[in-house]
Structures are given as structure tokens and as C-alpha cells.
C-alpha positions as CSV (number, residue, x, y, z in Angstrom):
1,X,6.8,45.9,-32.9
2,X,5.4,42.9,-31.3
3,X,2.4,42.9,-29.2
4,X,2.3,40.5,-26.1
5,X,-0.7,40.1,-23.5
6,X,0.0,40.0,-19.7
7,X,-1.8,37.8,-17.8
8,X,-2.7,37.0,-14.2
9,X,-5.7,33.6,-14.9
10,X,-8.5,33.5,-12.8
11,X,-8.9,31.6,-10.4
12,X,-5.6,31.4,-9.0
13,X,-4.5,28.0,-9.5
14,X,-5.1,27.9,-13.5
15,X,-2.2,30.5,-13.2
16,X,-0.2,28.1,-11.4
17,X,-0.6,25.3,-14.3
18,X,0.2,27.0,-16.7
19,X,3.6,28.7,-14.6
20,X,4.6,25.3,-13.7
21,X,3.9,23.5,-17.2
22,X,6.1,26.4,-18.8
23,X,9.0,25.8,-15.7
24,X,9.0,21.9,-14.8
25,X,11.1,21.0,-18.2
26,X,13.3,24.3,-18.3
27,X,16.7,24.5,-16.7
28,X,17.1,25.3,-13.2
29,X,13.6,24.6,-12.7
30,X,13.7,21.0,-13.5
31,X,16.0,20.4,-11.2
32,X,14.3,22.1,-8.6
33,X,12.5,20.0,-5.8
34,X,9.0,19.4,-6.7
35,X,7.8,21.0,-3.5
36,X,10.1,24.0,-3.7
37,X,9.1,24.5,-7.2
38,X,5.0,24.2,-6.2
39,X,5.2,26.4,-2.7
40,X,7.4,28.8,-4.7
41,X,4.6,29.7,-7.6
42,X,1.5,29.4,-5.0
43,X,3.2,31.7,-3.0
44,X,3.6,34.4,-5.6
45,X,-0.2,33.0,-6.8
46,X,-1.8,33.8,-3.5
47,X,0.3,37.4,-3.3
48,X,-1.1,38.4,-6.8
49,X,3.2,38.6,-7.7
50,X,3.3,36.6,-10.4
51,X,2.4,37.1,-14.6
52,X,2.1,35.3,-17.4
53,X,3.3,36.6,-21.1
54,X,0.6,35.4,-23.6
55,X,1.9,35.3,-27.3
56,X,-1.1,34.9,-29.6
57,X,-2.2,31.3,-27.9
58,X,1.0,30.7,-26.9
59,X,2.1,31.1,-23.1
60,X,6.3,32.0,-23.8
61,X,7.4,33.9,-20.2
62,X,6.5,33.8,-16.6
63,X,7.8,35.6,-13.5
64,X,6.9,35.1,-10.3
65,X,7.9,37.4,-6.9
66,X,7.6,39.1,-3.7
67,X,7.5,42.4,-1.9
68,X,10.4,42.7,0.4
69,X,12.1,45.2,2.8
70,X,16.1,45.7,1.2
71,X,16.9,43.6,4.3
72,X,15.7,40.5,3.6
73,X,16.3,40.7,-0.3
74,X,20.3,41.1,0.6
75,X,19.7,38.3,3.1
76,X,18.4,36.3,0.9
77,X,21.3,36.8,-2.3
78,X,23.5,36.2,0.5
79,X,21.6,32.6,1.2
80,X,21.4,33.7,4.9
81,X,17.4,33.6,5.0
82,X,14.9,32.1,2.6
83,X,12.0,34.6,2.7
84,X,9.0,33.5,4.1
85,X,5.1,33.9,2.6
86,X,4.8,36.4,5.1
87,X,8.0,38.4,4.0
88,X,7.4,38.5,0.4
89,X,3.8,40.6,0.9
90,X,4.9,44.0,1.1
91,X,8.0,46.3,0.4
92,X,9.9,48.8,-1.2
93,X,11.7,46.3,-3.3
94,X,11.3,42.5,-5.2
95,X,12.7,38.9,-4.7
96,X,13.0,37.5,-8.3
97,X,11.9,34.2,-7.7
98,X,11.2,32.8,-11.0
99,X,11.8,35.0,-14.4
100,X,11.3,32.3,-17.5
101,X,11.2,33.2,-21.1
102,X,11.3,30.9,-24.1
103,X,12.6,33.9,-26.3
104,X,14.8,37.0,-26.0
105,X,12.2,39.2,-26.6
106,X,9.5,37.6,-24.5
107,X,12.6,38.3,-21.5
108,X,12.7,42.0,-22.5
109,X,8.8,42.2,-22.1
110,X,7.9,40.6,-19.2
111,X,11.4,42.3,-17.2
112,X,9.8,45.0,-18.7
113,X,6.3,44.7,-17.5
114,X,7.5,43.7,-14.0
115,X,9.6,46.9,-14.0
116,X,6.4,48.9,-15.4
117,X,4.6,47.6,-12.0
118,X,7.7,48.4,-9.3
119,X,9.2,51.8,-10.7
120,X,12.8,52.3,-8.6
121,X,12.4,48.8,-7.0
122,X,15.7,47.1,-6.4
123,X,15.3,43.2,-7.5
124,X,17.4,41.1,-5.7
125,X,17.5,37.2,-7.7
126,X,19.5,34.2,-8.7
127,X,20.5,33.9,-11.8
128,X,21.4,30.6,-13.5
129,X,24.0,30.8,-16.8
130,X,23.3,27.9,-19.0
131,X,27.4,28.2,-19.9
132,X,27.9,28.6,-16.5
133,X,25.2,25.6,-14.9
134,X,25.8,27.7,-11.1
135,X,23.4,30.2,-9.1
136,X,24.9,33.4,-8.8
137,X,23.3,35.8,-6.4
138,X,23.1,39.6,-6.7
139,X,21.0,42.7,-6.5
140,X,20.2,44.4,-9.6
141,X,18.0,47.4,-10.8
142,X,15.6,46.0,-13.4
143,X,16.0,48.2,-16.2
């Protein structure tokens, strides 16, 4: 069984350069708008709602996401409402922003980790299909 390290770098924004040098050449996140992309990692920076999967020296997975009532996540799957700062801080359940693995297995651990944190949490996400290049929206329990 593989071991992998969880991380969460201090200070802050070292965190954030390593998320976004893992997401700005990866599909959706390239395409995203830079700003999008930036505000969308500080965010879950300043919230503590982010981690980093560590591989021997190798960073292979991030995820990145916030607190939220069940209201706002099914607003937000429905693209009614994108969450603010503010509505992402606490809750009973998670917005996936960002979930990005290099590997299969680094996807199992870090879902897994995140699950580990939230026990019972609904996560509500969009998910991109590389054979299917379009967002779909849903809420899901993280298993």
C-alpha cells in the first residue's frame, strides 16, 4: 500500500503556488480565467479548505473547497448563485471547487482524505469528462 503526505504549506500563499502550478496546465483549469482560477484557490487558502497530496517530493493531487449550508451548494450545481468568500466558511456540507490528481490513486486519496475531514457531508461539484470536454453539475456523497 502506498503512503502519501497531506499537506496544508505554511504560510498560506506557498500553498497557493504549488495548487496553481499543479492546475494552470491541466484541463478545465487552463481554460479557466486567470482571475477565477487565483480568487478560487486564495479563497479556499485563506478558509484553511484546501490540501495538497505530497508523493515522496512530488506534489500529484490538490483539492480545494468550502463550507456551505445544502442551499447554496444546490444553488450553486444549479448555476443560480456562485458562492461567495463569505458563504463557503461554514456548513454542514462542501462545494468541490477544485479536485486535481495526476494519478488514479492519488484521486482515491485525497477524495479520501477530504472525506476523512467532512464525515456525512454532501459535496456538491462540477465535474469535467475529458471524453465528454462539458461541466456537469451534481451533488454527490463522497465516498
Amino acid at each position: 500500500m502506498q503512503s502519501f503526505s497531506f499537506i496544508q504549506p505554511a504560510p498560506p500563499i506557498r500553498g497557493m503556488g504549488i495548487a496553481l502550478d499543479l492546475l494552470h496546465t491541466k484541463t478545465p483549469f487552463s481554460n479557466w480565467n486567470a482571475k477565477e482560477l487565483i480568487s478560487t484557490v486564495k479563497g479556499a487558502a485563506r478558509r484553511g479548505h484546501y490540501i495538497i497530496l505530497k508523493d515522496g517530493d512530488t506534489f500529484g493531487a490538490v483539492a480545494c473547497w468550502g463550507r456551505c449550508t445544502k442551499e447554496i451548494g444546490e444553488a450553486y450545481v444549479a448555476g443560480q448563485r456562485t458562492p461567495t468568500f463569505q458563504d463557503c466558511q461554514q456548513g454542514d456540507h462542501l462545494i468541490m471547487f477544485i479536485l486535481q490528481a495526476d494519478k488514479p490513486e492519488y484521486l482515491k486519496a485525497i477524495t479520501r482524505f477530504v472525506k476523512d475531514l467532512h464525515p456525512g457531508a454532501i459535496a456538491y461539484g462540477r465535474r469535467y469528462h475529458a471524453h465528454r470536454p462539458k461541466l456537469t453539475s451534481r451533488a454527490l456523497k463522497i465516498r
